[in-house]
N, C-alpha and C positions, 0 to 999 in steps of 0.2 A: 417538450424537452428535447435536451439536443443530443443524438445521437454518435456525432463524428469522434467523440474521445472514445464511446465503446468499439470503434471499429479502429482505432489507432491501436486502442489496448490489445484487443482480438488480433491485429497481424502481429504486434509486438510479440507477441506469447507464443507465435509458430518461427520467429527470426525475422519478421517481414518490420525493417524499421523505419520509421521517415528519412529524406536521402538526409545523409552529414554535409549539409550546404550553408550550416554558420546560419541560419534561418528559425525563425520562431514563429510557429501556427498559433495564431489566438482564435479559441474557439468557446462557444455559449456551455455553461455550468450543464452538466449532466442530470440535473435534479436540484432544486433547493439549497439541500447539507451540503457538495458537496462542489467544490472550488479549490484551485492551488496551481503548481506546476510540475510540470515534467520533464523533466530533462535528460533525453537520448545522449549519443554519441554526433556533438556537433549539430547537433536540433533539438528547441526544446517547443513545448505545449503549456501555453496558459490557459487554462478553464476557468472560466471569469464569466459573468454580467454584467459585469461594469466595461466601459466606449474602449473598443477596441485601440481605437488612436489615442487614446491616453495612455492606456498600456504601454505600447507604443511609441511614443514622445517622453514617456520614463525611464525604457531601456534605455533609447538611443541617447538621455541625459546620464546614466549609471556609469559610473568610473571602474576602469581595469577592462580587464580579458573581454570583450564583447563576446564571446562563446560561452562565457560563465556568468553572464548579467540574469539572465532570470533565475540564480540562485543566491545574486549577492544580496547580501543584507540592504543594500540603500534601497533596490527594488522589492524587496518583499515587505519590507518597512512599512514602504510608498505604498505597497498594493492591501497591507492589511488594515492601513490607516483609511484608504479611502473604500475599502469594504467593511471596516466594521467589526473584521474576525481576529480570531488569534491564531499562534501554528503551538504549535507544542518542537519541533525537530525535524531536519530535513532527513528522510528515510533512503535507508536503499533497498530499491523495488524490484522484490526478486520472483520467480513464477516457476512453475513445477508440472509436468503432465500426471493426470491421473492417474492411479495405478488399480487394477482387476483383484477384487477379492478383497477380503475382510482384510481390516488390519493385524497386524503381528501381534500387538501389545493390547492385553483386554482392557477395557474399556466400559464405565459404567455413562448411561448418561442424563446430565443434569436437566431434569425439565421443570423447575422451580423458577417463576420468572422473576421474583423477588431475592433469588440467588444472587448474591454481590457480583458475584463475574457474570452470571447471565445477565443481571442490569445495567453496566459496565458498559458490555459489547455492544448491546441495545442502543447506545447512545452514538455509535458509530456506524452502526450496520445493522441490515435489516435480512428477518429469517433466518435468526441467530440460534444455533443449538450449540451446548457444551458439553462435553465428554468427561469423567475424571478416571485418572488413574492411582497408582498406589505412588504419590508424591510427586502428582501432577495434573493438568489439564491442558486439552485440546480445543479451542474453540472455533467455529467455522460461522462465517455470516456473509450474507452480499454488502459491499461495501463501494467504492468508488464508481461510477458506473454500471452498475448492478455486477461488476465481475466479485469473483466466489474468492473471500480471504479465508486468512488461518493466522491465528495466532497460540504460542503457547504457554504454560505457565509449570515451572519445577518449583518446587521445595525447597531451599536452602540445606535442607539435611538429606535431600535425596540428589543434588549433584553428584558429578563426578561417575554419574553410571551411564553415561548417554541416554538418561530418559527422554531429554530435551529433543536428540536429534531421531528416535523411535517415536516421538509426539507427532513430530513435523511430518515426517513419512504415513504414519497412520492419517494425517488431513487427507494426504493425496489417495487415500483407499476410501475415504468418506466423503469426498466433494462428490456432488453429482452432475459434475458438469465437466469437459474436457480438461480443462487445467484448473493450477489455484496460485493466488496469488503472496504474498507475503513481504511484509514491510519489517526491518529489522537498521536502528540506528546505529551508522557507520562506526560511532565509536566504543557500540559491544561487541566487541571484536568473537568473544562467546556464543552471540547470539549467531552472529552471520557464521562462524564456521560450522555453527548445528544445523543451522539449513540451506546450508552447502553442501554438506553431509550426507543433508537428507534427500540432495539431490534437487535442489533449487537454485536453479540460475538469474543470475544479473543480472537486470533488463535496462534499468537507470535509476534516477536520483528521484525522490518527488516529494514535495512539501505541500502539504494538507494546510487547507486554511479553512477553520473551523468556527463557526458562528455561533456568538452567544457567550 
Protein backbone atom coordinates (compact mmCIF):
# COMPACT_ATOMS: atom_id res chain seq x y z
CA UNK A 1 0.00 0.00 0.00
CA UNK A 2 1.05 3.41 -0.69
CA UNK A 3 2.20 5.39 1.85
CA UNK A 4 2.85 9.24 0.36
CA UNK A 5 -0.75 10.74 1.02
CA UNK A 6 -0.24 9.69 4.93
CA UNK A 7 2.89 11.75 4.78
CA UNK A 8 1.27 14.64 2.63
CA UNK A 9 -1.58 14.49 5.37
CA UNK A 10 0.99 14.29 8.32
CA UNK A 11 2.89 17.68 7.19
CA UNK A 12 -0.56 19.22 6.23
CA UNK A 13 -1.68 18.92 9.82
CA UNK A 14 1.65 20.78 11.36
CA UNK A 15 1.16 23.80 8.30
CA UNK A 16 3.82 22.03 6.01
CA UNK A 17 1.73 22.16 2.55
CA UNK A 18 2.66 21.10 -1.05
CA UNK A 19 4.39 24.24 -2.84
CA UNK A 20 1.07 26.35 -4.65
CA UNK A 21 2.74 25.76 -8.20
CA UNK A 22 -0.85 25.15 -9.97
CA UNK A 23 0.47 21.35 -9.96
CA UNK A 24 -1.29 18.14 -9.22
CA UNK A 25 0.51 14.87 -7.34
CA UNK A 26 -1.21 11.78 -8.58
CA UNK A 27 -0.36 9.22 -6.18
CA UNK A 28 -1.29 5.14 -5.47
CA UNK A 29 -4.90 4.70 -3.14
CA UNK A 30 -3.78 4.33 0.43
CA UNK A 31 -5.66 1.18 0.94
CA UNK A 32 -8.55 -0.59 -1.01
CA UNK A 33 -11.66 2.00 0.43
CA UNK A 34 -10.02 4.50 0.03
CA UNK A 35 -9.55 6.89 -3.31
CA UNK A 36 -10.62 10.78 -4.18
CA UNK A 37 -8.93 14.14 -4.16
CA UNK A 38 -7.44 16.84 -2.45
CA UNK A 39 -7.13 19.89 -3.00
CA UNK A 40 -4.64 22.54 -1.23
CA UNK A 41 -3.99 26.10 -1.98
CA UNK A 42 -2.90 25.91 -5.73
CA UNK A 43 -2.04 22.15 -5.48
CA UNK A 44 -4.12 19.39 -5.56
CA UNK A 45 -3.56 15.28 -4.83
CA UNK A 46 -5.45 12.54 -6.56
CA UNK A 47 -5.24 9.20 -4.74
CA UNK A 48 -6.20 6.88 -7.44
CA UNK A 49 -5.18 3.13 -9.02
CA UNK A 50 -6.22 3.79 -11.92
CA UNK A 51 -2.98 5.07 -14.98
CA UNK A 52 -1.79 7.96 -13.76
CA UNK A 53 -1.61 9.48 -17.49
CA UNK A 54 -5.23 9.08 -17.88
CA UNK A 55 -5.72 11.20 -15.02
CA UNK A 56 -3.84 13.18 -16.43
CA UNK A 57 -4.93 13.72 -20.08
CA UNK A 58 -8.59 14.39 -18.35
CA UNK A 59 -7.37 17.30 -16.37
CA UNK A 60 -5.57 18.75 -19.00
CA UNK A 61 -9.07 17.95 -21.24
CA UNK A 62 -11.43 19.75 -18.29
CA UNK A 63 -12.74 23.23 -19.06
CA UNK A 64 -12.42 26.37 -16.79
CA UNK A 65 -9.79 27.44 -13.97
CA UNK A 66 -7.03 24.81 -14.45
CA UNK A 67 -6.34 25.38 -10.49
CA UNK A 68 -9.83 24.17 -9.95
CA UNK A 69 -9.92 21.06 -12.57
CA UNK A 70 -9.52 18.38 -9.93
CA UNK A 71 -12.60 19.45 -8.25
CA UNK A 72 -14.72 20.18 -11.34
CA UNK A 73 -17.50 18.08 -11.95
CA UNK A 74 -16.43 16.87 -15.79
CA UNK A 75 -13.27 15.40 -13.89
CA UNK A 76 -14.80 13.80 -11.00
CA UNK A 77 -17.54 12.46 -13.38
CA UNK A 78 -14.70 11.11 -15.61
CA UNK A 79 -12.77 9.61 -12.67
CA UNK A 80 -15.77 7.98 -10.86
CA UNK A 81 -16.93 6.54 -14.03
CA UNK A 82 -13.83 4.89 -14.84
CA UNK A 83 -13.34 3.66 -11.22
CA UNK A 84 -16.63 2.39 -10.52
CA UNK A 85 -17.21 4.48 -7.19
CA UNK A 86 -19.69 7.18 -6.05
CA UNK A 87 -18.87 10.46 -3.95
CA UNK A 88 -21.62 11.47 -1.80
CA UNK A 89 -20.06 15.68 -1.54
CA UNK A 90 -17.01 17.62 -1.80
CA UNK A 91 -15.88 18.19 1.99
CA UNK A 92 -13.91 20.71 3.66
CA UNK A 93 -11.13 19.20 5.46
CA UNK A 94 -10.41 20.56 8.57
CA UNK A 95 -7.81 19.11 11.56
CA UNK A 96 -7.43 20.02 15.20
CA UNK A 97 -4.32 19.30 17.60
CA UNK A 98 -5.00 17.09 20.56
CA UNK A 99 -5.81 18.34 23.73
CA UNK A 100 -4.45 16.76 27.50
CA UNK A 101 -7.10 15.48 29.82
CA UNK A 102 -10.47 14.05 29.86
CA UNK A 103 -13.11 15.91 28.02
CA UNK A 104 -15.24 18.64 29.52
CA UNK A 105 -18.61 17.22 28.59
CA UNK A 106 -19.45 13.53 30.16
CA UNK A 107 -19.63 11.06 28.06
CA UNK A 108 -21.02 7.47 27.92
CA UNK A 109 -19.58 5.09 25.57
CA UNK A 110 -21.27 3.18 22.91
CA UNK A 111 -19.73 -0.40 22.50
CA UNK A 112 -22.82 -2.12 20.64
CA UNK A 113 -21.30 -3.02 17.26
CA UNK A 114 -24.90 -3.61 15.86
CA UNK A 115 -25.56 0.22 17.12
CA UNK A 116 -26.94 2.12 13.98
CA UNK A 117 -24.22 4.86 14.31
CA UNK A 118 -21.49 2.32 15.42
CA UNK A 119 -22.36 0.46 12.12
CA UNK A 120 -22.71 3.49 10.17
CA UNK A 121 -18.94 4.67 10.90
CA UNK A 122 -17.83 1.12 10.35
CA UNK A 123 -18.49 1.45 6.80
CA UNK A 124 -16.12 4.17 6.48
CA UNK A 125 -13.50 3.74 9.15
CA UNK A 126 -11.85 1.44 10.92
CA UNK A 127 -11.32 1.20 14.94
CA UNK A 128 -14.40 3.04 15.33
CA UNK A 129 -15.57 3.82 19.05
CA UNK A 130 -18.79 6.15 19.71
CA UNK A 131 -19.42 8.17 22.65
CA UNK A 132 -23.14 9.43 23.60
CA UNK A 133 -24.05 12.40 25.27
CA UNK A 134 -27.32 13.87 26.70
CA UNK A 135 -28.51 14.81 23.02
CA UNK A 136 -25.62 13.73 21.23
CA UNK A 137 -22.82 11.69 20.03
CA UNK A 138 -19.16 11.86 19.29
CA UNK A 139 -17.62 9.42 17.02
CA UNK A 140 -13.90 8.76 16.32
CA UNK A 141 -12.54 6.14 13.70
CA UNK A 142 -9.32 5.88 11.47
CA UNK A 143 -10.31 6.81 8.14
CA UNK A 144 -8.48 8.16 5.08
CA UNK A 145 -4.99 6.99 5.40
CA UNK A 146 -5.32 5.60 8.68
CA UNK A 147 -5.33 9.38 10.01
CA UNK A 148 -7.74 9.66 13.20
CA UNK A 149 -11.35 11.32 12.28
CA UNK A 150 -14.36 12.62 14.36
CA UNK A 151 -17.52 13.23 13.44
CA UNK A 152 -20.54 14.43 15.46
CA UNK A 153 -24.07 14.07 15.91
CA UNK A 154 -26.96 16.59 18.14
CA UNK A 155 -30.42 16.16 18.50
CA UNK A 156 -32.75 18.29 16.77
CA UNK A 157 -34.26 19.38 20.27
CA UNK A 158 -30.98 19.77 21.79
CA UNK A 159 -29.45 22.46 19.42
CA UNK A 160 -28.97 25.75 20.12
CA UNK A 161 -26.66 24.88 23.33
CA UNK A 162 -23.46 24.43 21.61
CA UNK A 163 -23.46 20.73 22.20
CA UNK A 164 -22.18 20.29 18.71
CA UNK A 165 -19.11 22.51 19.23
CA UNK A 166 -18.24 20.82 23.09
CA UNK A 167 -18.78 17.33 21.02
CA UNK A 168 -16.11 18.44 18.50
CA UNK A 169 -13.59 19.58 21.31
CA UNK A 170 -14.10 16.53 23.40
CA UNK A 171 -12.75 14.25 20.02
CA UNK A 172 -9.60 16.22 20.39
CA UNK A 173 -9.32 15.07 24.36
CA UNK A 174 -10.08 11.36 23.05
CA UNK A 175 -8.10 10.93 19.82
CA UNK A 176 -4.97 9.02 20.76
CA UNK A 177 -2.81 10.24 18.37
CA UNK A 178 -1.27 13.86 17.72
CA UNK A 179 -4.20 15.45 15.83
CA UNK A 180 -7.75 14.67 14.41
CA UNK A 181 -9.06 15.18 11.59
CA UNK A 182 -12.79 16.39 10.32
CA UNK A 183 -14.82 16.68 7.17
CA UNK A 184 -17.76 19.08 7.36
CA UNK A 185 -19.80 20.02 3.91
CA UNK A 186 -19.14 23.61 2.76
CA UNK A 187 -22.74 24.32 2.58
CA UNK A 188 -23.60 23.59 6.46
CA UNK A 189 -22.42 26.56 7.18
CA UNK A 190 -23.65 25.21 11.06
CA UNK A 191 -21.47 22.55 10.85
CA UNK A 192 -18.16 24.30 9.97
CA UNK A 193 -18.68 27.17 12.36
CA UNK A 194 -18.98 24.28 15.39
CA UNK A 195 -15.78 23.05 14.44
CA UNK A 196 -14.19 26.08 14.00
CA UNK A 197 -15.36 26.82 17.37
CA UNK A 198 -13.96 24.05 18.49
CA UNK A 199 -10.89 24.99 17.25
CA UNK A 200 -10.43 23.16 14.02
CA UNK A 201 -8.70 24.58 11.08
CA UNK A 202 -8.94 24.55 7.26
CA UNK A 203 -6.54 22.55 5.61
CA UNK A 204 -8.49 22.04 1.97
CA UNK A 205 -11.27 20.67 0.02
CA UNK A 206 -11.46 16.64 -0.55
CA UNK A 207 -13.90 14.44 -2.32
CA UNK A 208 -14.10 10.92 -1.30
CA UNK A 209 -14.77 8.45 -3.86
CA UNK A 210 -16.30 5.55 -2.36
CA UNK A 211 -16.82 1.98 -3.70
CA UNK A 212 -19.65 0.00 -4.11
Amino acid sequence: MDDTLAKILAAAAHGRFPPPDGATTVVGQPGARDAGVLAFTAHSVVFTDEDPRWVRAVLAATPGDALAATMNPYFLSALLARSGRHMNTIDLLTVADALPGEPEIALREIEDPEHPRVARAMKYRDEVRVWSADGGVVILGRGVAGRWETAVEVAEEARGRRLGERLARAARHLVPDAVVWAQQSPGNARSVRTFQAAGYRPVGSEALLVAG
